[in-house]
C-alpha angles and dihedrals in degrees: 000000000000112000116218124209124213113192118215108223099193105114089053076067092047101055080048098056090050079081102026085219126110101271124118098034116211087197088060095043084052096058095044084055086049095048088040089058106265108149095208139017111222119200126179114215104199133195096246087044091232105169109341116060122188090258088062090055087045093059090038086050099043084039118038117090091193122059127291120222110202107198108205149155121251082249103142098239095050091053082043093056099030085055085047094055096027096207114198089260135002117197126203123221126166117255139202115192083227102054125107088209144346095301094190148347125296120257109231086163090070106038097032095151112057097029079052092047092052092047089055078045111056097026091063082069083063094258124147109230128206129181125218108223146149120267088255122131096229095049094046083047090054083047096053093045090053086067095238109139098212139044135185120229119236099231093169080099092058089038098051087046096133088199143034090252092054095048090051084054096056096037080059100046086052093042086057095035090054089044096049085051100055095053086054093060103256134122118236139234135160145203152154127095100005116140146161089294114035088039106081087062089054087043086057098057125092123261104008104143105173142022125201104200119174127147099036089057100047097040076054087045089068096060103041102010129263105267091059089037085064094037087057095051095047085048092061097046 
């Protein structure tokens, strides 16, 4: 299977936000991922509006020639506005105003019907729709039910392992979860956490379609640039 890489350009955004003027510009970094190889830009509107704003997305979305991913929350401004600019995909992840970053997977099992609400929603403006989740049956299952026909695999469990025991858990725990899926009916991504290093284990595993990769590629973007940054990490998948 060939893997595809989406590259998630927020913390282009983040630097960019330090000065709340225009420099860096997430709309630029998106098109040097797209010429460097990248298959998809992924960009994260959050709530608090922390590093991506709605005119980012609008340039990604006028400019890109490959698809754009919009991470988002079932907040109803943000389905409002992701049904407005109908990106190729949304996917929906949990978030806490006080998080650094998404900490863990949605849980569509407990709150079926109004995850399931905003993915009717958004997929009869001809949106894909996938949900961020952890490889856990239940939580497949509640994906399957909301109609959405992908979901992302949380690996920041399988990133954060401390030992090899740990690692060839997780892996585990991923390898079953992607199976599971399968068998359900829904293609299967992953992301969090995943860098240079811990990658090449994930690559490995079946099934795997799809890896949303951000902050790793863009901390290595500092040292060699951002176009060869994404070419390294294609080039491992």
């Amino acid at each position: 299977m060939k893997h595809l890489l989406g590259v998630n350009v927020d913390h282009i955004a983040s630097v960019r936000q330090l000065r709340k003027g225009g420099l860096p510009d997430p709309v630029e970094a998106a098109l040097i991922c797209q010429k460097a190889g990248a298959d998809s830009v992924v960009a994260h509107l959050r709530e608090d509006r922390r590093h991506i704003r709605e005119e980012d997305l609008r340039g990604m979305k006028k400019k890109l020639r490959i698809p754009l991913n919009m991470e988002m929350s079932i907040a109803p401004d943000i389905v409002d506005f992701c049904c407005a600019l109908k990106p190729f995909q949304s996917t929906l992840v949990p978030e806490r105003r006080q998080e650094l970053t998404t900490e863990g997977g949605l849980d569509v099992a407990g709150n079926l019907a109004r995850i399931g609400t905003a993915v009717a929603r958004i997929q009869k403006k001809g949106i894909h729709v996938s949900l961020f989740i952890d490889p856990a049956r239940e939580q497949i299952d509640a994906a399957a039910h909301t109609g959405a026909d992908r979901i992302e695999l949380h690996t920041g469990e399988y990133a954060n392992a401390t030992t090899a025991a740990e690692r060839e858990k997780r892996l585990a725990e991923l390898a079953s979860g992607a199976r599971y899926a399968a068998i359900r009916g829904l293609r299967v991504f992953c992301g969090h956490g995943l860098d240079y290093t811990n990658v090449r284990a994930v690559a490995k595993l079946p099934r795997m379609e799809e890896f949303n990769i951000g902050y790793s590629i863009i901390s290595r973007a500092l040292y060699v640039g951002l176009d060869k940054a994404v070419r390294e990490m294609k080039g491992l998948l």
